[in-house]
mmCIF file of the N, C-alpha and C atoms, coordinates in Angstrom:
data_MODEL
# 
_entry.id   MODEL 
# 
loop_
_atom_site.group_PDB 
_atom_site.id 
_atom_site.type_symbol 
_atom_site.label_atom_id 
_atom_site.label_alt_id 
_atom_site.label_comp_id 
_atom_site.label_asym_id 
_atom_site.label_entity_id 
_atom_site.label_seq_id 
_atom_site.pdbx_PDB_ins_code 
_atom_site.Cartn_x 
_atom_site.Cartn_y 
_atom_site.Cartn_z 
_atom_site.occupancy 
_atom_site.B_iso_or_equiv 
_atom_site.pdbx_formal_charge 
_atom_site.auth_seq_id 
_atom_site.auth_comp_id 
_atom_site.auth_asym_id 
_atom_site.auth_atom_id 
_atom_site.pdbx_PDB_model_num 
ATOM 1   N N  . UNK A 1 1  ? 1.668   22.258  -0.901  1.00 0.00 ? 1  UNK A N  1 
ATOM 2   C CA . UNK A 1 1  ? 0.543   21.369  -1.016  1.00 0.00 ? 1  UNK A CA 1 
ATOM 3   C C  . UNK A 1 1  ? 0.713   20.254  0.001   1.00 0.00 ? 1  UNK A C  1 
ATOM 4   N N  . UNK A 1 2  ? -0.471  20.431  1.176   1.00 0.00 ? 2  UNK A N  1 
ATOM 5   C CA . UNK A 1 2  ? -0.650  19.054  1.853   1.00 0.00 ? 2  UNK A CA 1 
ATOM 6   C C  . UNK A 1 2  ? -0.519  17.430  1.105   1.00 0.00 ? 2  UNK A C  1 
ATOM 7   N N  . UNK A 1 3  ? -0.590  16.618  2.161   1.00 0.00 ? 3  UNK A N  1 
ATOM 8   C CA . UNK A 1 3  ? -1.118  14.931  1.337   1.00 0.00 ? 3  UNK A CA 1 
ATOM 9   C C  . UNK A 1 3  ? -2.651  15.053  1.209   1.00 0.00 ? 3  UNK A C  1 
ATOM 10  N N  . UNK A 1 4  ? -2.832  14.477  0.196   1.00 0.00 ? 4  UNK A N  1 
ATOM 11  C CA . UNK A 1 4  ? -4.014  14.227  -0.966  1.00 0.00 ? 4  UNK A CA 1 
ATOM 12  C C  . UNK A 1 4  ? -4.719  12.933  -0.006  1.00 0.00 ? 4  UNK A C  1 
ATOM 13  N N  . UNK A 1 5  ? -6.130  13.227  0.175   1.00 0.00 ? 5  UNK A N  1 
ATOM 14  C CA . UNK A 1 5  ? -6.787  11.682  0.527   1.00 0.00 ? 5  UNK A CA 1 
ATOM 15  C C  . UNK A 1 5  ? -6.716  10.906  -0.636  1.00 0.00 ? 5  UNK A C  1 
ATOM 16  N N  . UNK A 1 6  ? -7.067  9.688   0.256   1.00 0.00 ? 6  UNK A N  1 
ATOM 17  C CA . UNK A 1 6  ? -7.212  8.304   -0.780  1.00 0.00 ? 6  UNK A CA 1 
ATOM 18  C C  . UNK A 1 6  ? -8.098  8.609   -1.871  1.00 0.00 ? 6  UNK A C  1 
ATOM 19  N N  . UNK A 1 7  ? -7.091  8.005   -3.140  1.00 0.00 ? 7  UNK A N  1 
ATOM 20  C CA . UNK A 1 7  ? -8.311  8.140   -4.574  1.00 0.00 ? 7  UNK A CA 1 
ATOM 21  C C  . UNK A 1 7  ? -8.061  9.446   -5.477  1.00 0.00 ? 7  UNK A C  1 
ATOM 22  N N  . UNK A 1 8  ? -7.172  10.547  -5.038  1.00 0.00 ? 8  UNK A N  1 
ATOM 23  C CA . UNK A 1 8  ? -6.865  11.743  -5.251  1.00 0.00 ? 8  UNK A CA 1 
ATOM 24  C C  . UNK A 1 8  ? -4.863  11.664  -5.713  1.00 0.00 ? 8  UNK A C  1 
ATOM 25  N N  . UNK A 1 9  ? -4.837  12.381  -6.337  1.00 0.00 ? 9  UNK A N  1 
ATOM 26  C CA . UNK A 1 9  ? -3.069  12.791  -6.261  1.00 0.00 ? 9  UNK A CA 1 
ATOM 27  C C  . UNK A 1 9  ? -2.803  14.155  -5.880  1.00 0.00 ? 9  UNK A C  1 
ATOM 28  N N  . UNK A 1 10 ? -1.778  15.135  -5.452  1.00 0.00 ? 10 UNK A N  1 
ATOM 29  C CA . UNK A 1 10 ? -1.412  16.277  -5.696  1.00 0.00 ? 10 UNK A CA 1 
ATOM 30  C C  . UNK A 1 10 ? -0.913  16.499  -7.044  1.00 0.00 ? 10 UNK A C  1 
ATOM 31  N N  . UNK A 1 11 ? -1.871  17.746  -7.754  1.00 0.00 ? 11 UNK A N  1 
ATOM 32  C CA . UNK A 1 11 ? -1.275  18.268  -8.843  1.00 0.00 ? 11 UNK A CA 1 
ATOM 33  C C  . UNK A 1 11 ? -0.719  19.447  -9.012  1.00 0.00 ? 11 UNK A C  1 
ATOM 34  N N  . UNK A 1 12 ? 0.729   18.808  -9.164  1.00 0.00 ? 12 UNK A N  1 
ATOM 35  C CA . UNK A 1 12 ? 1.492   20.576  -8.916  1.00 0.00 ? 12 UNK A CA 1 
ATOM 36  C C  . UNK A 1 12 ? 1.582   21.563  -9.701  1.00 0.00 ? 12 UNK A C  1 
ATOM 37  N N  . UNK A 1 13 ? 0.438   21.888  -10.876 1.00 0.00 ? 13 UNK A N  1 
ATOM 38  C CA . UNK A 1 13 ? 0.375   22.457  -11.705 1.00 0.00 ? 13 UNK A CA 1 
ATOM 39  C C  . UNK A 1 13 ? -1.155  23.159  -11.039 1.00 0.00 ? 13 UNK A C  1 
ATOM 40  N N  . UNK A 1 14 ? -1.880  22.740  -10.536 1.00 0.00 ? 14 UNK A N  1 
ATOM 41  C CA . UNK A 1 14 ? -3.264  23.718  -10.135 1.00 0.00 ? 14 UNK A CA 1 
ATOM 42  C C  . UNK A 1 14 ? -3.303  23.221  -8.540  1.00 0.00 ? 14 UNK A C  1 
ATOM 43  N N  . UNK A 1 15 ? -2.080  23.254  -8.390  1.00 0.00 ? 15 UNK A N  1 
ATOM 44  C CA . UNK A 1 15 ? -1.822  22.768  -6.309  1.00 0.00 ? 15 UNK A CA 1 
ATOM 45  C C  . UNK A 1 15 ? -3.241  22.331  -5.794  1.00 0.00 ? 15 UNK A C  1 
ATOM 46  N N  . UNK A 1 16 ? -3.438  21.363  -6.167  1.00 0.00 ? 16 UNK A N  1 
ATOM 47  C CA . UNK A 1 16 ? -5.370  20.904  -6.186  1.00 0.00 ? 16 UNK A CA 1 
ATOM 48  C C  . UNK A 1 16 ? -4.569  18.870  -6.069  1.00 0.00 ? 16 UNK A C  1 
ATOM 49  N N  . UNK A 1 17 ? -5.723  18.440  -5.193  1.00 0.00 ? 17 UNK A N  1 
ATOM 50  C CA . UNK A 1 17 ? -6.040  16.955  -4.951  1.00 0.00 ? 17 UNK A CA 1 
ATOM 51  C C  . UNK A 1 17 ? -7.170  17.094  -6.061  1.00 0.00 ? 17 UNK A C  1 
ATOM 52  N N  . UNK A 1 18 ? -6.301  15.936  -6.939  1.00 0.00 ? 18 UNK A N  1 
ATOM 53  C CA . UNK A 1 18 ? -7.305  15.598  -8.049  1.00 0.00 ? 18 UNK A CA 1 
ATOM 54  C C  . UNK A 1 18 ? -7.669  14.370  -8.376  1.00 0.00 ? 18 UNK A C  1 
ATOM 55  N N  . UNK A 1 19 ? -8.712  13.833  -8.612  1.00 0.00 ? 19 UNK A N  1 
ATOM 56  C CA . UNK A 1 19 ? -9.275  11.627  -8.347  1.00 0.00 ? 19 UNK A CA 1 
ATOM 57  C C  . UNK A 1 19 ? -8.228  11.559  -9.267  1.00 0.00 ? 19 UNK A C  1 
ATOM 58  N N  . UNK A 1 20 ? -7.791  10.089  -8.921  1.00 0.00 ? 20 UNK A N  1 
ATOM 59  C CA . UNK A 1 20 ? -7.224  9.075   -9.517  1.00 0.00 ? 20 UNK A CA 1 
ATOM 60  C C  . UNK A 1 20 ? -8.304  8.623   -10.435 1.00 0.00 ? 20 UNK A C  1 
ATOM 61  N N  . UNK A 1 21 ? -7.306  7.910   -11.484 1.00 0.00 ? 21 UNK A N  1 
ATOM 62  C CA . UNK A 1 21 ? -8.219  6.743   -12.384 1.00 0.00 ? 21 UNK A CA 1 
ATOM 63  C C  . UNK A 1 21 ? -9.126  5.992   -11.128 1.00 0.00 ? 21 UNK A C  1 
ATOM 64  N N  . UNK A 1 22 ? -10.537 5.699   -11.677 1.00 0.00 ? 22 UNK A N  1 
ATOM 65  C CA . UNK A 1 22 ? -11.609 5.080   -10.769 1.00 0.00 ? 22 UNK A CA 1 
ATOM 66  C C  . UNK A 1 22 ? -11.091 3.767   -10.601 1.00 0.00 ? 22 UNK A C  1 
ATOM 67  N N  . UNK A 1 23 ? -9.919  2.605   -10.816 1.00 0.00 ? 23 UNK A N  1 
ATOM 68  C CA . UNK A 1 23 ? -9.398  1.589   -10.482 1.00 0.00 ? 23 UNK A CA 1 
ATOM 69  C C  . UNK A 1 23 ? -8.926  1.790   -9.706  1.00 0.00 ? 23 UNK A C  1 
ATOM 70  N N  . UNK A 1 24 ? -7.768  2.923   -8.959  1.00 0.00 ? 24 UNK A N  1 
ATOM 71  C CA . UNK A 1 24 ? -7.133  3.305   -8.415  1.00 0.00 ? 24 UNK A CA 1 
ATOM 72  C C  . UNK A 1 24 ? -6.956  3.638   -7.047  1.00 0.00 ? 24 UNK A C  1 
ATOM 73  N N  . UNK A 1 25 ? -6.920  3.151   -6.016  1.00 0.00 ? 25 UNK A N  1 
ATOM 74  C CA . UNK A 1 25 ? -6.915  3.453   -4.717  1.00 0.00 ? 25 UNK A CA 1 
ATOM 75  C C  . UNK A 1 25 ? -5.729  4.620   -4.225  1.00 0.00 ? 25 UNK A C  1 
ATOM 76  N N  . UNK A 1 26 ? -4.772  4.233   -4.660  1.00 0.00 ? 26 UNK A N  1 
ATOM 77  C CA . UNK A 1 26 ? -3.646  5.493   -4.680  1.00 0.00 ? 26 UNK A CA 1 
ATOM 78  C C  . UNK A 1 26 ? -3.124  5.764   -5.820  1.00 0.00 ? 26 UNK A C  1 
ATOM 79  N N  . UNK A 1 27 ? -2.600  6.319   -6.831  1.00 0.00 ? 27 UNK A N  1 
ATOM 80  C CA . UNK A 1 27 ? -1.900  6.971   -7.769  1.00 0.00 ? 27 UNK A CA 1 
ATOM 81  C C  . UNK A 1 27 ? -0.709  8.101   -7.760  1.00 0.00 ? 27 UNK A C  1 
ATOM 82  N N  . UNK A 1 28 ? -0.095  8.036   -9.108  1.00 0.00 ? 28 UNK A N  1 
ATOM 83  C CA . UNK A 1 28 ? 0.677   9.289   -8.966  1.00 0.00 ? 28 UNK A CA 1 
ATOM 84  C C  . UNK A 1 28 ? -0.173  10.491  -10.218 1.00 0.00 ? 28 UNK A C  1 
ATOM 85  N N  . UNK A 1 29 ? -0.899  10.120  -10.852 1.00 0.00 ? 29 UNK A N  1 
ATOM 86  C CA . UNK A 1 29 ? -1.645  10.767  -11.883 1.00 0.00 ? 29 UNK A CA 1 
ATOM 87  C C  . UNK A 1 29 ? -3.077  10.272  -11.892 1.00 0.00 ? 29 UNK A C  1 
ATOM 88  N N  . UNK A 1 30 ? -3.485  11.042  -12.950 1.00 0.00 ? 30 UNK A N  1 
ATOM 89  C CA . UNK A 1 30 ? -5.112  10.000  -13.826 1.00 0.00 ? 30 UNK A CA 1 
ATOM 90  C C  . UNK A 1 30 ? -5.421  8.971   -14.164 1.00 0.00 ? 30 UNK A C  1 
ATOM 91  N N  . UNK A 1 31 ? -4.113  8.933   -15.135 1.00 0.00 ? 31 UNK A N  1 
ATOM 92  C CA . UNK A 1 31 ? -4.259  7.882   -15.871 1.00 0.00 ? 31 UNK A CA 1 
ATOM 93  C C  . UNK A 1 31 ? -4.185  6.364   -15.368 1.00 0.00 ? 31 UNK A C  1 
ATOM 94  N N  . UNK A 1 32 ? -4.537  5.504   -16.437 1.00 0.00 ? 32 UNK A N  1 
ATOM 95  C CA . UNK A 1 32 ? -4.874  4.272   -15.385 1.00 0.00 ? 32 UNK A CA 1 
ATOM 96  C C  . UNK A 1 32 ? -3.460  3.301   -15.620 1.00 0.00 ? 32 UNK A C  1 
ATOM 97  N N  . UNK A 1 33 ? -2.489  4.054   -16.111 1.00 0.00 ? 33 UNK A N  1 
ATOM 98  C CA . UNK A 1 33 ? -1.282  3.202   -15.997 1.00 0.00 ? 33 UNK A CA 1 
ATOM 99  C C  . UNK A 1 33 ? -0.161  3.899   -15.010 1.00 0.00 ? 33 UNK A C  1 
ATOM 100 N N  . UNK A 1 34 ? -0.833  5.097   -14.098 1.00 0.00 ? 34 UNK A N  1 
ATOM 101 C CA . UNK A 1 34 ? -0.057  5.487   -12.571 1.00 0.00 ? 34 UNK A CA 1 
ATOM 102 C C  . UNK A 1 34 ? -0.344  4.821   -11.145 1.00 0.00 ? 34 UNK A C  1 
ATOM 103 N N  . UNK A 1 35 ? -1.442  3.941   -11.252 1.00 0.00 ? 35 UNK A N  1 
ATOM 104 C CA . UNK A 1 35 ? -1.695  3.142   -10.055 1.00 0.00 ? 35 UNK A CA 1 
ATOM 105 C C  . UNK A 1 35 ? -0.844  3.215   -9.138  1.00 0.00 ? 35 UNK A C  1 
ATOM 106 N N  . UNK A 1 36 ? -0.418  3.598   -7.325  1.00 0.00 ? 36 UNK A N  1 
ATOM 107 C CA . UNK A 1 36 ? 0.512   2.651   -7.140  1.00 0.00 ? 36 UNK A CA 1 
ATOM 108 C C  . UNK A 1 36 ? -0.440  1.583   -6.269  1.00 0.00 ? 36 UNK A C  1 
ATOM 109 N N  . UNK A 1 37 ? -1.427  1.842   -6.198  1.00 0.00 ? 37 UNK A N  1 
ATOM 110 C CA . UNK A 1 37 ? -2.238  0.702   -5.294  1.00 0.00 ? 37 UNK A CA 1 
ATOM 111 C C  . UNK A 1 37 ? -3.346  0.649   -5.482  1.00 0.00 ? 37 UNK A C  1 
ATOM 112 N N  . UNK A 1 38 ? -4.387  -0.368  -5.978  1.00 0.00 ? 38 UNK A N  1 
ATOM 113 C CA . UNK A 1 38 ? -5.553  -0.238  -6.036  1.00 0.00 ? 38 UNK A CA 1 
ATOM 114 C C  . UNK A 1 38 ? -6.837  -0.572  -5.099  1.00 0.00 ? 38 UNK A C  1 
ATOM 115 N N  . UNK A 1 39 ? -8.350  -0.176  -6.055  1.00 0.00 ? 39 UNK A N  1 
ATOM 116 C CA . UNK A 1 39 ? -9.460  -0.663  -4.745  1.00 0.00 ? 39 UNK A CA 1 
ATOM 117 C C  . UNK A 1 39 ? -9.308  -2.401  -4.584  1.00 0.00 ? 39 UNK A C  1 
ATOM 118 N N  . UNK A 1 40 ? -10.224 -2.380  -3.694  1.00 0.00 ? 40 UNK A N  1 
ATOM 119 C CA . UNK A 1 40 ? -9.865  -3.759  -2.539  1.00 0.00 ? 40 UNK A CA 1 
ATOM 120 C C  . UNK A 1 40 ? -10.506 -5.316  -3.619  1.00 0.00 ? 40 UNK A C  1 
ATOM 121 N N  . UNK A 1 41 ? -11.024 -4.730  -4.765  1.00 0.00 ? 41 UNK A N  1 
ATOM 122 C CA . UNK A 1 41 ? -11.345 -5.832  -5.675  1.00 0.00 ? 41 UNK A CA 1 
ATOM 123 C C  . UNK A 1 41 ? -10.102 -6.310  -7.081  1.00 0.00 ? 41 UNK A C  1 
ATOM 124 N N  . UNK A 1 42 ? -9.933  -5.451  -6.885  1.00 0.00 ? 42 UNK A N  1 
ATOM 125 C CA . UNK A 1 42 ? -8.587  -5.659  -8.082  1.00 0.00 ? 42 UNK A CA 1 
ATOM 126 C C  . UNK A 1 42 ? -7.241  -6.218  -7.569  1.00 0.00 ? 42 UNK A C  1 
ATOM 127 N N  . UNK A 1 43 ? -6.330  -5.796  -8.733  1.00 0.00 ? 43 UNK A N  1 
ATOM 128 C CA . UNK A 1 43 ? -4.736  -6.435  -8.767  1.00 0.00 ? 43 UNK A CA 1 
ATOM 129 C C  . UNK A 1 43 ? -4.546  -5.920  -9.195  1.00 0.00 ? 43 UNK A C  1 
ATOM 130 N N  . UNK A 1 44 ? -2.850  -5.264  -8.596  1.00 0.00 ? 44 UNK A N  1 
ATOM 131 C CA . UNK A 1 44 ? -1.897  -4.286  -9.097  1.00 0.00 ? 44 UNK A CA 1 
ATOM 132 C C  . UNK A 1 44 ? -0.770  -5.050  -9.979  1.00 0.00 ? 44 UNK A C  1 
ATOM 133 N N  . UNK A 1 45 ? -0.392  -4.667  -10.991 1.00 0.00 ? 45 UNK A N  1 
ATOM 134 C CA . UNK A 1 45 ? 0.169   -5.001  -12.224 1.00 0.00 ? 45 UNK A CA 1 
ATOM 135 C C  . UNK A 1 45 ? 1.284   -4.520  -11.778 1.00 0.00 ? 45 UNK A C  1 
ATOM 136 N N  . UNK A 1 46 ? 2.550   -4.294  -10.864 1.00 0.00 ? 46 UNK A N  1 
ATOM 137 C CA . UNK A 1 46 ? 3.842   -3.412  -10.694 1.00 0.00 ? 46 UNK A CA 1 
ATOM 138 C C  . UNK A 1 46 ? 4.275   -2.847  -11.708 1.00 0.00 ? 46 UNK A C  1 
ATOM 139 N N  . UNK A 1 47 ? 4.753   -3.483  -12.692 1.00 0.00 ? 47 UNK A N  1 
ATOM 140 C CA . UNK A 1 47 ? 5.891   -3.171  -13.598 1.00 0.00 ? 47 UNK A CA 1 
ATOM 141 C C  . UNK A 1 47 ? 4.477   -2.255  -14.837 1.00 0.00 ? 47 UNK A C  1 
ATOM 142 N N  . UNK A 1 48 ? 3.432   -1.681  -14.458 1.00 0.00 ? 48 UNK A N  1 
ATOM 143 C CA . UNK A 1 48 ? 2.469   -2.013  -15.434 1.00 0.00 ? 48 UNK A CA 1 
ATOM 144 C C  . UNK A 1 48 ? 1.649   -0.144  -15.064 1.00 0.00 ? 48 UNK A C  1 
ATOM 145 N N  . UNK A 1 49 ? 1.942   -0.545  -13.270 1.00 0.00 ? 49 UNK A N  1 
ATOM 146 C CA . UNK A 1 49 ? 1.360   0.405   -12.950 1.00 0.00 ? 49 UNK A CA 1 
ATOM 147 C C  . UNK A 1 49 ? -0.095  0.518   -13.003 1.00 0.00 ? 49 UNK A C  1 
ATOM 148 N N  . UNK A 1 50 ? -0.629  -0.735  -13.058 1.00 0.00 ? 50 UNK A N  1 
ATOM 149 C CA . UNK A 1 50 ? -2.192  -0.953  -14.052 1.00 0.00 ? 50 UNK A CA 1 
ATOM 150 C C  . UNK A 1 50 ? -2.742  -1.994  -12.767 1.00 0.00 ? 50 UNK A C  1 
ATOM 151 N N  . UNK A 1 51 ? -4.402  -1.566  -12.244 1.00 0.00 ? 51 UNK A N  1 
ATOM 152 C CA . UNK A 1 51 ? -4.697  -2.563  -11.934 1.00 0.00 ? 51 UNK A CA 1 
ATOM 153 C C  . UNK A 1 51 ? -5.905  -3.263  -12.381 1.00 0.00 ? 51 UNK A C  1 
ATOM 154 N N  . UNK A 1 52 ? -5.863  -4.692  -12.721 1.00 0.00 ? 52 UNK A N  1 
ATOM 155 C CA . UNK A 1 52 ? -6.911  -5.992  -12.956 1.00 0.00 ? 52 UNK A CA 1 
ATOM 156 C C  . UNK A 1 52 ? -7.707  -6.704  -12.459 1.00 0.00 ? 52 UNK A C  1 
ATOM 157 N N  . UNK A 1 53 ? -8.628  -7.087  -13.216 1.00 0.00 ? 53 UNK A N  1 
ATOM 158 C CA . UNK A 1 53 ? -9.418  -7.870  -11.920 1.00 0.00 ? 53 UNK A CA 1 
ATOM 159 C C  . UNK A 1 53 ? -8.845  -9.059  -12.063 1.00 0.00 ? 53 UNK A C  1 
ATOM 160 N N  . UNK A 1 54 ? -8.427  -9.854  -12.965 1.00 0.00 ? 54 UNK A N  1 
ATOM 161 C CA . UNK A 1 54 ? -7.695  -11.005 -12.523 1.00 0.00 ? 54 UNK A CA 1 
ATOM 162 C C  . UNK A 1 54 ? -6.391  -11.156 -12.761 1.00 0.00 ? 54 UNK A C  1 
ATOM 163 N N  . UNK A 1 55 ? -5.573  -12.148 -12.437 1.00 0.00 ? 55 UNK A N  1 
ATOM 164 C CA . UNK A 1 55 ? -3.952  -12.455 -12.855 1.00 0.00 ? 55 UNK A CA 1 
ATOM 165 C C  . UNK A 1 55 ? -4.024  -12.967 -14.512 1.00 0.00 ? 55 UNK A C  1 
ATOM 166 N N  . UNK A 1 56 ? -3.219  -12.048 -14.799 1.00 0.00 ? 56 UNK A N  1 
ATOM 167 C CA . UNK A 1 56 ? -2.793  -12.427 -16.180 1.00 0.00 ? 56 UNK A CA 1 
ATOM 168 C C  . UNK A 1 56 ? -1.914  -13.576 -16.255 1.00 0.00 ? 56 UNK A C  1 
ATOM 169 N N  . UNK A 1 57 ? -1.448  -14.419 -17.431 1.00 0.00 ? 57 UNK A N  1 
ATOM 170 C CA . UNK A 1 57 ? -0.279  -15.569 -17.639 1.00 0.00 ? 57 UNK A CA 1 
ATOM 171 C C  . UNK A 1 57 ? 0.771   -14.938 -16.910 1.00 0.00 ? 57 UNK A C  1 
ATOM 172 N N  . UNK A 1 58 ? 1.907   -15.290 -16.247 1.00 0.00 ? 58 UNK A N  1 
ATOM 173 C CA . UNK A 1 58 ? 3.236   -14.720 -16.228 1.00 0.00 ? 58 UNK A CA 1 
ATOM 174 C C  . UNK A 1 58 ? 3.244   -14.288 -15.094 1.00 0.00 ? 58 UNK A C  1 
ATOM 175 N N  . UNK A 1 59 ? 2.017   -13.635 -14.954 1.00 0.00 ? 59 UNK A N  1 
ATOM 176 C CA . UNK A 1 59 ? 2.337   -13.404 -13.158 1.00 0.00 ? 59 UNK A CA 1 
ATOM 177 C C  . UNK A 1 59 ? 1.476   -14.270 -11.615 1.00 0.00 ? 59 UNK A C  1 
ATOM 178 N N  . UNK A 1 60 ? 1.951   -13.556 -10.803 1.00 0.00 ? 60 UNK A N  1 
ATOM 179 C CA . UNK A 1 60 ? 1.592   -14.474 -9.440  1.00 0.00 ? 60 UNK A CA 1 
ATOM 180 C C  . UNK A 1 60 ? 1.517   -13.390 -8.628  1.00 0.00 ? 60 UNK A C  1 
ATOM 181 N N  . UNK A 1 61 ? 0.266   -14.149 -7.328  1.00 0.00 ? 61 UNK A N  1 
ATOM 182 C CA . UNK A 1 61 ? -0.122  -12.684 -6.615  1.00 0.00 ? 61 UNK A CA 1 
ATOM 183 C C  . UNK A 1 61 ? 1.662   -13.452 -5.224  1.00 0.00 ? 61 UNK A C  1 
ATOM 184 N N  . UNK A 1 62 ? 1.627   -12.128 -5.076  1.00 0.00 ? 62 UNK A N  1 
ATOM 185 C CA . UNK A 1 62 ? 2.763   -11.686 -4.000  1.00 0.00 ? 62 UNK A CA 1 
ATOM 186 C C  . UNK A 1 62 ? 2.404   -11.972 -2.324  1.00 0.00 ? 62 UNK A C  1 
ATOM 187 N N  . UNK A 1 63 ? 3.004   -11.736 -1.663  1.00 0.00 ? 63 UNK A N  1 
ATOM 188 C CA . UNK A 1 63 ? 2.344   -11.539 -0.174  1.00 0.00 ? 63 UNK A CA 1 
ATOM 189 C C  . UNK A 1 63 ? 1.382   -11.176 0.046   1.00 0.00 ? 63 UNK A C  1 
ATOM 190 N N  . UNK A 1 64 ? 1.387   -9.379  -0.418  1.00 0.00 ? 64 UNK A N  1 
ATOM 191 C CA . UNK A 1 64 ? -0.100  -8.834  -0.298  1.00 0.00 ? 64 UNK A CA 1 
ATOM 192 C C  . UNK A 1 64 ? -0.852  -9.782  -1.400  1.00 0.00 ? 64 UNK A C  1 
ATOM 193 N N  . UNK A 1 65 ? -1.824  -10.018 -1.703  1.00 0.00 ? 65 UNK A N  1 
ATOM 194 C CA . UNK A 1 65 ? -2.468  -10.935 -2.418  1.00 0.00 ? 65 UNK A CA 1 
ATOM 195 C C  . UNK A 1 65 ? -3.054  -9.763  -3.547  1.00 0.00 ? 65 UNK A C  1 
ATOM 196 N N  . UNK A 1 66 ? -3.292  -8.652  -3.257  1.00 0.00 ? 66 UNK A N  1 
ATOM 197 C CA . UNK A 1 66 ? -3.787  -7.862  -4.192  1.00 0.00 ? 66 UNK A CA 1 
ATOM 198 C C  . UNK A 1 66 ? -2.612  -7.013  -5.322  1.00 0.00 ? 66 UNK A C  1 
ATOM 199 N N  . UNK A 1 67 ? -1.200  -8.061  -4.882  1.00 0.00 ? 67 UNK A N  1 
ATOM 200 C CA . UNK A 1 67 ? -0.138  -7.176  -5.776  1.00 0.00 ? 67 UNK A CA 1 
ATOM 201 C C  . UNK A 1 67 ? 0.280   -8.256  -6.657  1.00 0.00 ? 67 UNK A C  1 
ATOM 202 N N  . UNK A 1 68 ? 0.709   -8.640  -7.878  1.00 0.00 ? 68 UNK A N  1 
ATOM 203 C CA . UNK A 1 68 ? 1.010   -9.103  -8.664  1.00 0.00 ? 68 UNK A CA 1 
ATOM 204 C C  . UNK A 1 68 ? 2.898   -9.169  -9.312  1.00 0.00 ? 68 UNK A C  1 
ATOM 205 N N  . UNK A 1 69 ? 3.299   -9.835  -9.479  1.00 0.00 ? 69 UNK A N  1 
ATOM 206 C CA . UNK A 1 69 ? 4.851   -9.892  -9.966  1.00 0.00 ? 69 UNK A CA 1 
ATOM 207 C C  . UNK A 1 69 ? 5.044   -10.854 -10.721 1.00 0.00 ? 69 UNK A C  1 
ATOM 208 N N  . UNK A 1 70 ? 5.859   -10.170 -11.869 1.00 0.00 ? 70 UNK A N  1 
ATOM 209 C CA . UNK A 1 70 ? 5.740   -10.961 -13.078 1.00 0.00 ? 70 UNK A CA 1 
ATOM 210 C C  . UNK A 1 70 ? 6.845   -12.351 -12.441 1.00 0.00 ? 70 UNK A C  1 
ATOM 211 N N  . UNK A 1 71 ? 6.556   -12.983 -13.572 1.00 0.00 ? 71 UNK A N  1 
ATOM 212 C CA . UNK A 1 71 ? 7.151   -14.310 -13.472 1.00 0.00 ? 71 UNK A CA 1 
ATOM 213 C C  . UNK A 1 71 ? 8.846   -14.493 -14.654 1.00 0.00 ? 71 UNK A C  1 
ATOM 214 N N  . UNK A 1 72 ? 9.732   -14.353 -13.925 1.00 0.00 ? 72 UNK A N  1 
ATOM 215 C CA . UNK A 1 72 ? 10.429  -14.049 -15.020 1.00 0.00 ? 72 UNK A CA 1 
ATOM 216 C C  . UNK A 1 72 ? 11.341  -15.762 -15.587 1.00 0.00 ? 72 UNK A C  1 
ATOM 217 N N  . UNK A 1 73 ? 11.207  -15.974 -16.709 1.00 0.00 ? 73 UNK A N  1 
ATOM 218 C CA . UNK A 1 73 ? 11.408  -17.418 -17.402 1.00 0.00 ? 73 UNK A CA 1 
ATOM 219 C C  . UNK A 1 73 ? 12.796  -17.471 -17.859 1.00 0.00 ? 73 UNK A C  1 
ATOM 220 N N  . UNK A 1 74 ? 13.922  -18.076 -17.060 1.00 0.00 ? 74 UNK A N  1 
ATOM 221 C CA . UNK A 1 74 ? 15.276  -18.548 -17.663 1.00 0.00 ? 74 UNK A CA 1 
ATOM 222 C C  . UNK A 1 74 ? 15.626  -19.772 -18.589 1.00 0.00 ? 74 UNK A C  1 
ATOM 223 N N  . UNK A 1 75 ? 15.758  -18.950 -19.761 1.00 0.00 ? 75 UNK A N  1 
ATOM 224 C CA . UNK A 1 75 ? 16.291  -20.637 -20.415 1.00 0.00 ? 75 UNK A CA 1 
ATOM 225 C C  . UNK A 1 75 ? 17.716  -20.371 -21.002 1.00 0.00 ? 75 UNK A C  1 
ATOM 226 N N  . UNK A 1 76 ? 18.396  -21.987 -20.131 1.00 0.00 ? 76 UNK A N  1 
ATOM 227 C CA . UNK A 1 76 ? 19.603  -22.144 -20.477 1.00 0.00 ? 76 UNK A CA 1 
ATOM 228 C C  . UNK A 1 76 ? 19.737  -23.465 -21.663 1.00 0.00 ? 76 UNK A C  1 
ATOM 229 N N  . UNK A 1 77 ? 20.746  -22.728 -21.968 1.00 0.00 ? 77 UNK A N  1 
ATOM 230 C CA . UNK A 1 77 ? 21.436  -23.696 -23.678 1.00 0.00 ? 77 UNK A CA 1 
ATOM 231 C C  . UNK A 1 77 ? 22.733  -24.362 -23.351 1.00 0.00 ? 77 UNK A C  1 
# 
């Protein structure tokens, strides 16, 4: 199986390019928690695999502005 255009994955079970979840600009599956990159209006969730239209609490957009990383909170005693 060739590479899959944008919006599609390879499925190695019916060797077929099959759409991504409609959030999804690239994926590894359907579902909408395989994202690895989404369309040009959203935010990618990393750890989530999920993308949003806005930033949730906890996280912050990254370099790319359309990628998201959680915010991780140290408390010392």
């Amino acid at each position: 199986m060739g590479i899959c255009p944008e919006g599609t994955y390879a499925s190695e079970e019916e060797k077929l390019c099959l759409p991504c979840h409609p959030q999804c600009r690239s994926c590894r599956n359907a579902s909408e928690i395989s994202c690895v990159s989404c369309k040009s209006d959203l935010f990618l969730i990393h750890d989530a695999m999920t993308c949003v239209e806005f930033c949730p609490e906890q996280y912050y957009t990254g370099k790319n502005f359309n990628n998201l990383k959680s915010i991780i909170i140290i408390f010392f005693l």
